[in-house]
VOGU-3710 file (C-alpha; in Angstrom, 3 decimals, decimal comma):
1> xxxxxxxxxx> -23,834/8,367/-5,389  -23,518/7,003/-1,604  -19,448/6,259/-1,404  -18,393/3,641/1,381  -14,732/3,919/2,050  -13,489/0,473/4,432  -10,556/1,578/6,245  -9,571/3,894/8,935  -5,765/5,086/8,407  -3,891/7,775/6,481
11> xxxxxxxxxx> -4,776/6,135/3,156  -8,676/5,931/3,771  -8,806/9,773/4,638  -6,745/10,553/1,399  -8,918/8,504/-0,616  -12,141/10,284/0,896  -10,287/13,962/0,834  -9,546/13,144/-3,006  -13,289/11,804/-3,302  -14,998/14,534/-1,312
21> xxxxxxxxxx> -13,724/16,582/-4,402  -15,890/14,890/-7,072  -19,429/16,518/-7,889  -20,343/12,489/-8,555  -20,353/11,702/-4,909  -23,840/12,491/-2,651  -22,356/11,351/0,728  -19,516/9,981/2,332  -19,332/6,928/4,718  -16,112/5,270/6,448
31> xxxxxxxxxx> -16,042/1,963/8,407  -15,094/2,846/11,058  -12,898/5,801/9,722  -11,163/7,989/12,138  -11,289/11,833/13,822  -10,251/13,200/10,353  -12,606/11,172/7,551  -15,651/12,436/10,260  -14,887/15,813/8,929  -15,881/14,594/5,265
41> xxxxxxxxxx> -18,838/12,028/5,949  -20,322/9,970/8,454  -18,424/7,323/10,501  -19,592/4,029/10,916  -18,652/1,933/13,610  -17,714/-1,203/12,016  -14,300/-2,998/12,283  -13,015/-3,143/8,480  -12,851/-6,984/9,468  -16,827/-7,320/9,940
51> xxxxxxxxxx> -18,002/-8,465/6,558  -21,653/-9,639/7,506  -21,847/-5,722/9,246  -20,369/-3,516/6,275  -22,672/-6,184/3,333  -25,607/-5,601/5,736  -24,657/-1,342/6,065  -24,579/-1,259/2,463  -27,457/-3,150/1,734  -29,849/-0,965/3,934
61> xxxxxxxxxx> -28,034/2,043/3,157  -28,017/2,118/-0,457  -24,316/2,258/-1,058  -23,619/3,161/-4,278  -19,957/2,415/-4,478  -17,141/0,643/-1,935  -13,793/0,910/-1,784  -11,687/-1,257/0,282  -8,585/0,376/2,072  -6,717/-2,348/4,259
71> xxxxxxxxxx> -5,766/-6,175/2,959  -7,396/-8,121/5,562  -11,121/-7,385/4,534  -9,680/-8,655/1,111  -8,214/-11,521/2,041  -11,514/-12,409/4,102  -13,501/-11,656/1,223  -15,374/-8,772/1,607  -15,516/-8,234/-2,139  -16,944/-11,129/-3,042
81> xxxxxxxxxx> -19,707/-10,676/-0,475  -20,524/-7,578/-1,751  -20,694/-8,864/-5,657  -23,344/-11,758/-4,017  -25,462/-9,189/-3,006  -28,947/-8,902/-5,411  -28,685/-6,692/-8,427  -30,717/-3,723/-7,039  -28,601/-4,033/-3,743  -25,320/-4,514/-5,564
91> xxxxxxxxxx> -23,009/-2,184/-5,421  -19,806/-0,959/-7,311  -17,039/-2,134/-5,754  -12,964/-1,004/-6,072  -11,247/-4,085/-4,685  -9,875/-7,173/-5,620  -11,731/-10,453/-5,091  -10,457/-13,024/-2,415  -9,095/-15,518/-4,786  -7,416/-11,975/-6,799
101> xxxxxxxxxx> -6,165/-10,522/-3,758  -4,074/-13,849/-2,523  -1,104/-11,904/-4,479  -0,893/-10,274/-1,360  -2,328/-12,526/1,062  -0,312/-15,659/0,143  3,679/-15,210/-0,248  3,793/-18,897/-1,626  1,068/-17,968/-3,741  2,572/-14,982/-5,476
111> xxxxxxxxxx> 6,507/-16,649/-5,429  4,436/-19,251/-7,416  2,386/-16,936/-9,992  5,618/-15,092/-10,808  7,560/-18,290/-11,853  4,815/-19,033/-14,057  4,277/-15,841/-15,676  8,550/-14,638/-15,993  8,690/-12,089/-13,678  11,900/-11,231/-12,707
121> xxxxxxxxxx> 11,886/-12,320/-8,145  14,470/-13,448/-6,079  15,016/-17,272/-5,727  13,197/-19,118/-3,117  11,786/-21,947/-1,470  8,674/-22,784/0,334  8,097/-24,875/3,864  5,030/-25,661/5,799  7,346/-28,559/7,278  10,029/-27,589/9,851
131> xxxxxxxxxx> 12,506/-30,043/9,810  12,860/-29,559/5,848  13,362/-25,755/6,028  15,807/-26,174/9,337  17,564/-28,457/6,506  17,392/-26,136/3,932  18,894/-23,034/6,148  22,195/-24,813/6,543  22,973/-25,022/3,544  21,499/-22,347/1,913
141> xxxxxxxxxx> 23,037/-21,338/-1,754  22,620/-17,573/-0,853  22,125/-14,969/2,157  18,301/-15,274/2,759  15,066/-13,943/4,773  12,337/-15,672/6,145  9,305/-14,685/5,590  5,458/-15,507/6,963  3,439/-16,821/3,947  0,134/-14,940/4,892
151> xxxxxxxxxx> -0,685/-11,994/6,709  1,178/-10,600/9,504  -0,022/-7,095/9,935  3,922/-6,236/9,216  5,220/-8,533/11,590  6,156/-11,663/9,375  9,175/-10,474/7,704  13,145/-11,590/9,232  16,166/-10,894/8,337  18,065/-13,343/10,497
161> xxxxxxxxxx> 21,615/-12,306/11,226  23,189/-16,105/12,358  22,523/-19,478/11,754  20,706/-19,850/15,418  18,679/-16,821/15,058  17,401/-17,889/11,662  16,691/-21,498/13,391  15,021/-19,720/16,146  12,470/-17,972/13,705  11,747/-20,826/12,278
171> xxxxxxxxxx> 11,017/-22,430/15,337  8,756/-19,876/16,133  6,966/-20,172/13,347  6,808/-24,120/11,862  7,422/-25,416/15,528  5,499/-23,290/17,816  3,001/-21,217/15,713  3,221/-17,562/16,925  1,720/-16,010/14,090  -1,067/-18,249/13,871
181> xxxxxxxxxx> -2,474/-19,246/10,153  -0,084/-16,750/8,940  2,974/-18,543/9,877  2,260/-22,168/9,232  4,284/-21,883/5,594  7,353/-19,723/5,451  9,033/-18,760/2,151  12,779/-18,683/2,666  14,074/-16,083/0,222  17,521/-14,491/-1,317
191> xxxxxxxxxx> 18,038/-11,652/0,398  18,146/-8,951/-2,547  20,802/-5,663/-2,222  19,093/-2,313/-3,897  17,182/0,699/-3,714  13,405/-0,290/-3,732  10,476/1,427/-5,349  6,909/1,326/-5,253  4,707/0,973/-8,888  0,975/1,139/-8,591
201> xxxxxxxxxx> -1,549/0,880/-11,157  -5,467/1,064/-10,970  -7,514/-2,144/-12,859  -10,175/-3,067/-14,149  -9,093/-6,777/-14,184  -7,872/-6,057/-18,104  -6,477/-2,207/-18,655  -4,371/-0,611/-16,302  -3,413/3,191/-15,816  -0,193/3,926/-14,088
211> xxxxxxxxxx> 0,461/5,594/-11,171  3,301/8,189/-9,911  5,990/6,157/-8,938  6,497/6,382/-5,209  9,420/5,214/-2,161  8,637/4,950/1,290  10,749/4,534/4,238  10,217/1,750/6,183  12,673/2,006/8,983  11,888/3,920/12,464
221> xxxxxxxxxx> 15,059/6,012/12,714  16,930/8,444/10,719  19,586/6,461/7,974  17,132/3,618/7,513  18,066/2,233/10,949  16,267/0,580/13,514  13,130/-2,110/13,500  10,997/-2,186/10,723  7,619/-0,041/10,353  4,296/0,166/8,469
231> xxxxxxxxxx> 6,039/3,127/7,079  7,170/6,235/8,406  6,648/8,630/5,080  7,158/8,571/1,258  8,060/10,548/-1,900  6,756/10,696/-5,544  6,929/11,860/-8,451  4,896/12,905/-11,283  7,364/14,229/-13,871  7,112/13,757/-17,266
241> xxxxxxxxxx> 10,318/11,509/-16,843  8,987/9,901/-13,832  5,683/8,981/-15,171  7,664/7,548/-18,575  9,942/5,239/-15,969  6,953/4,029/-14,326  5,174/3,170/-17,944  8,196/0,912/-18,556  7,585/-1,051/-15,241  4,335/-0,960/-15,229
251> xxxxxxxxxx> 4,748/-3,310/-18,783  7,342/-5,800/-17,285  5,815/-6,010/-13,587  2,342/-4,837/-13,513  0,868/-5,525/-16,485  1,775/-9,465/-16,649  0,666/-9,715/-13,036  -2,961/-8,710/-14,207  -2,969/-10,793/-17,010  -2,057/-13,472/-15,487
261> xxxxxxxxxx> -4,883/-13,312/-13,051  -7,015/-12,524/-15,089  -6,119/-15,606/-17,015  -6,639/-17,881/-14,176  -10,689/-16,584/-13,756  -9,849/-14,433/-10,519  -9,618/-10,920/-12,301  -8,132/-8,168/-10,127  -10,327/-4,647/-10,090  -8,729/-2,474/-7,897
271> xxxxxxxxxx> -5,030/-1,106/-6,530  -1,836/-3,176/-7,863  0,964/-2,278/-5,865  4,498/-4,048/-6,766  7,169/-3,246/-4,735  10,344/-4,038/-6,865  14,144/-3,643/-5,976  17,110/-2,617/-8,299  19,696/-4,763/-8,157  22,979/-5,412/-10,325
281> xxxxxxxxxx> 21,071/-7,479/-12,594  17,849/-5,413/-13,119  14,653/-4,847/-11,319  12,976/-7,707/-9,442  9,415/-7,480/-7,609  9,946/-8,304/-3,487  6,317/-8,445/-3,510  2,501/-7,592/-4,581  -0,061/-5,631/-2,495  -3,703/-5,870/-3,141
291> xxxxxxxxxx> -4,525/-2,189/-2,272  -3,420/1,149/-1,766  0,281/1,732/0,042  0,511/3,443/3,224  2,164/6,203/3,098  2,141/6,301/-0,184  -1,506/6,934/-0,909  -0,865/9,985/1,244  1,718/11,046/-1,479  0,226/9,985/-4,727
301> xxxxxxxxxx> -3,403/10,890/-4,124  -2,775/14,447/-4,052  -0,825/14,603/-7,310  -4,311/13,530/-9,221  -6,023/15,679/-11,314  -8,536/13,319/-12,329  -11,708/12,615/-10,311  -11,020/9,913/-8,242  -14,800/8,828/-7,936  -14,917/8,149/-11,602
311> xxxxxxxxxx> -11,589/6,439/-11,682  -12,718/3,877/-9,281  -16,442/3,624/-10,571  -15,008/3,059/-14,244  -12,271/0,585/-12,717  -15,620/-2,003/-11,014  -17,445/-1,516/-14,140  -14,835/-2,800/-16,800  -14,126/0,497/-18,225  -11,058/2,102/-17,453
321> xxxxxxxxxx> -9,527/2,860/-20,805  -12,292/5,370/-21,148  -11,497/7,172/-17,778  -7,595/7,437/-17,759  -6,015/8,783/-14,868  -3,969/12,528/-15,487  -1,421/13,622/-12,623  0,082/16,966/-12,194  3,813/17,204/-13,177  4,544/17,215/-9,262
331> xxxxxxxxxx> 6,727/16,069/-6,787  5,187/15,188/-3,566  6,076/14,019/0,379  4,201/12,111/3,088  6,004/12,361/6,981  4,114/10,380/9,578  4,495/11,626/13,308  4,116/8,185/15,267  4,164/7,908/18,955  7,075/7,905/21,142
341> xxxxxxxxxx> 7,013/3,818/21,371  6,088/3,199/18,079  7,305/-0,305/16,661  9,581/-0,463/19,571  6,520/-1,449/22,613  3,500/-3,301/21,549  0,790/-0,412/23,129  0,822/3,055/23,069  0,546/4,135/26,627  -0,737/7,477/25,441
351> xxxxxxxxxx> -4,239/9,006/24,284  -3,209/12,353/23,389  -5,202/15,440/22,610  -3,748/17,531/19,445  -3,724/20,784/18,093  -2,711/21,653/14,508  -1,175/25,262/14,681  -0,735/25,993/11,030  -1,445/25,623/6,948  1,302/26,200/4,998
361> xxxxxxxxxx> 0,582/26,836/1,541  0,526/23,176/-0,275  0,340/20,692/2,905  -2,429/19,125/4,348  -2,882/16,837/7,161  -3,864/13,341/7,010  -5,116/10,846/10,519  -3,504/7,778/10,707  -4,430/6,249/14,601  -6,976/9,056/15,801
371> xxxxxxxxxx> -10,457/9,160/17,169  -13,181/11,351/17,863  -13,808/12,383/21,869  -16,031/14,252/23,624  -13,563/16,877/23,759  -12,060/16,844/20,351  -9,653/14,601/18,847  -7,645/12,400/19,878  -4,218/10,370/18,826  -3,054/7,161/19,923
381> xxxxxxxxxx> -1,797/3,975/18,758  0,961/4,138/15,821  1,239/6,078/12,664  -0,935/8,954/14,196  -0,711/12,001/11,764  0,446/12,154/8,365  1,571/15,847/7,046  1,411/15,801/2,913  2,724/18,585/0,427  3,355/18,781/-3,106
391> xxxxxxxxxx> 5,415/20,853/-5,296  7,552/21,333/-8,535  10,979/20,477/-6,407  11,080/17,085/-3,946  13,094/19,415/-1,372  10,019/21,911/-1,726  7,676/19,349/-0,979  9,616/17,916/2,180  9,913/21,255/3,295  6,333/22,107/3,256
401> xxxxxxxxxx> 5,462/18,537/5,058  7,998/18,916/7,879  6,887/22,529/8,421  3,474/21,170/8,925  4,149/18,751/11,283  6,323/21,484/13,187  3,660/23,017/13,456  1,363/20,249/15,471  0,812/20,526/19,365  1,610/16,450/19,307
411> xxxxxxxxxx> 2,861/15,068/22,335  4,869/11,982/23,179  5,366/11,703/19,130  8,554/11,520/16,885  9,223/11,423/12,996  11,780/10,861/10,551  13,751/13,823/9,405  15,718/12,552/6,554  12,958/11,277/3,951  13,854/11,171/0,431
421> xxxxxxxxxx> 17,412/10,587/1,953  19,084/7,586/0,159  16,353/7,681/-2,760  18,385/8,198/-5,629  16,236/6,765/-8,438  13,171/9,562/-8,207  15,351/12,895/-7,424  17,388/11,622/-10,179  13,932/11,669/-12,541  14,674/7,724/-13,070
431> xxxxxxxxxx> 17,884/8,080/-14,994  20,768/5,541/-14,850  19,075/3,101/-12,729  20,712/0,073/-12,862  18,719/-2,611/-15,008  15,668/0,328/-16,110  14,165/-0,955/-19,031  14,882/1,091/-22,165  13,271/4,310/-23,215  9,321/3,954/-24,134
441> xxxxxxxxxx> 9,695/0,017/-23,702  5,930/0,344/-22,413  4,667/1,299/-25,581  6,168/-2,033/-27,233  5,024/-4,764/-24,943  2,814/-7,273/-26,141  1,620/-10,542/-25,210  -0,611/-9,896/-21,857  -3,626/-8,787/-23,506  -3,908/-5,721/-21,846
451> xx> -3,840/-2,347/-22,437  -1,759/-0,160/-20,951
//
């Protein structure tokens, strides 16, 4: 089988390292992909965003099976082009539909969907109007963010620290449009206290098969400090205890959310990613993704034992509960070396060339921002290299990634040093969490119609 992966970070060359293991898979493509996926297939040059290029690619092509990395081909329906192709043209596809994926793509949407199916969220309002939501802000019962309704690449999220600043975003946003589409409705949310985590699962739009749970760090600087990021690295875990914890939440926050599309006609095949927060009164979800994390693919794919391919093939053809996924009892680390100016300037100034110096036992090194040159590789942009290890200890694992990315000739770059710092729930093996759900609470939950 011809495999088509969309995408062209860290998370698309850990999907196609993971796939280029599976005797099931013929050849590898990548639209566009970067310098390291060209060292497992063949990379296309076409934008993840060109739906009309990557239907027509597959099409002549013959791709067997495509899986989409990155939201924004989701939200613009890339799916859905690919399941109007003609049967013999048709291929598999791992990926929700447009209407599936608006979990992600649509704040308001997904505030909405879990009101009506009980899942536990913080309390909220929606605005497309600004006077209204300027109203609403002075007088608001409880300390609150604002937040872009669609898309935002990772820019539509505020934490306002006064009453002007939070009428200035606003502003921005209602009055004067600066995000586009994206910003025209704002949900303005309680600001929740609590250690977050990340819960994926893999569908088929009715089973679902748990994956390790996972935190990332979000913040550019050491101590969680400093402007948000796409994310700057990740842990996870695939104890025996972990695995059980994530079971739990899988039935209370996962689960539901599939049924519940799937109950509406729009069911979702692909990645569900809920990112949930502990606070004093139990877990909540903050919000839904539509696809892989980043970095957390770059932690959780390497704990699989399973084949990947046929994981995602049985997920597009209805048939998961015959191909469930098996991790190894594992903890793993992700650390991201971004550039210099990362999150803090708008361009990186710098194309660097690279040189990886080492292999320590257990790590391996995923591209984030790089591309192929007539004189090797080269970095720029972001989130440029991601070092991964795994091992039976979390402090083993960090180890091994941070003495992989000492070992890079990576100029003009910086990373965290302190991941896993501040993540109590996994290195505690997801005991005495405030608000976990009780022991093998999973195995007891009924009412979604799906099996998990």
């Amino acid at each position: 089988m011809k495999v088509l992966v969309v995408g062209s970070g860290g998370r698309e060359h850990a999907i196609g390292w993971k796939l280029s293991q599976s005797s099931g898979v013929d050849a590898l493509r990548f639209a566009p992909g970067n310098a390291g996926t060209a060292g497992l297939g063949r990379n296309i040059a076409l934008a993840a965003s060109d739906i009309a290029g990557i239907v027509d690619f597959v099409r002549s092509e013959g791709v067997g099976l495509v899986i989409i990395g990155p939201e924004l081909p989701l939200s613009l329906g890339l799916a859905d082009a690919l399941h109007a192709l003609p049967p013999r043209f048709r291929p598999l596809c791992f990926g929700p539909t447009q209407a599936a994926a608006r979990i992600e793509s649509s704040k308001a949407f997904a505030k909405d969907f879990m009101v009506r199916h009980s899942i536990p969220t913080a309390d909220f309002r929606i605005f497309s109007v600004l006077e209204p939501a300027l109203d609403f802000i002075r007088n608001a019962p409880w300390p609150f963010v604002i937040k872009a309704s669609g898309l935002a690449s990772g820019k539509g999220v505020f934490i306002p620290e006064s009453g002007s600043e939070a009428e200035d975003v606003l502003i921005s946003l209602l009055g004067e449009g600066v995000l586009g589409q994206a910003g025209r409705e704002v949900v303005i949310e309680e600001r929740l206290e609590g250690e977050e985590l990340s819960l994926l699962c893999f569908s088929d739009g009715k089973n679902i098969s748990l994956m390790p749970p996972a935190q990332d760090h979000k913040r550019l600087f050491e101590g969680d400090r400093g402007p948000n990021t796409g994310g700057m690295g990740a842990i996870a875990s695939a104890s025996p205890e972990s695995m059980a914890f994530a079971e739990n939440l899988g039935a209370r926050f996962l689960a539901p959310a599939i049924a519940g599309l799937a109950a509406q006609g729009s069911p979702f095949v692909g990645a569900l990613y809920a990112g949930l927060i502990f606070t004093g009164s139990g877990p909540k979800v903050l919000e839904y993704n539509c696809r892989f994390g980043d970095p957390e693919a770059e932690a959780i794919i390497p704990l699989l034992e399973s084949d990947l391919a046929s994981i995602l093939a049985a997920c597009a053809e209805g048939e998961l509960a015959t191909h469930p996924a098996t991790w190894k009892p594992l903890a793993a680390a992700a650390a991201f070396a971004v550039s210099e100016t990362y999150a803090i300037q708008s361009e990186d100034p710098h194309s660097r060339a690279f040189a990886d110096y080492g292999l320590p036992r257990g790590s391996l090194l995923f591209h984030g921002s790089t591309r192929l040159s007539d004189s090797g590789p080269i970095a720029s942009g972001g989130r440029l290299l991601c070092a991964a290890a795994s091992a039976p200890r979390l402090e083993e694992a960090l180890d091994l990634a941070y003495s992989r990315l000492a070992r890079l000739d990576l100029p003009h770059s910086r990373w965290r040093k302190d991941l896993g710092s501040g993540r109590s729930i996994l290195r505690s093996g997801a005991r005495d969490v405030p608000g976990s759900p009780p022991p093998h609470a999973a195995l007891s939950y009924a009412g979604s119609g799906v099996d998990i």
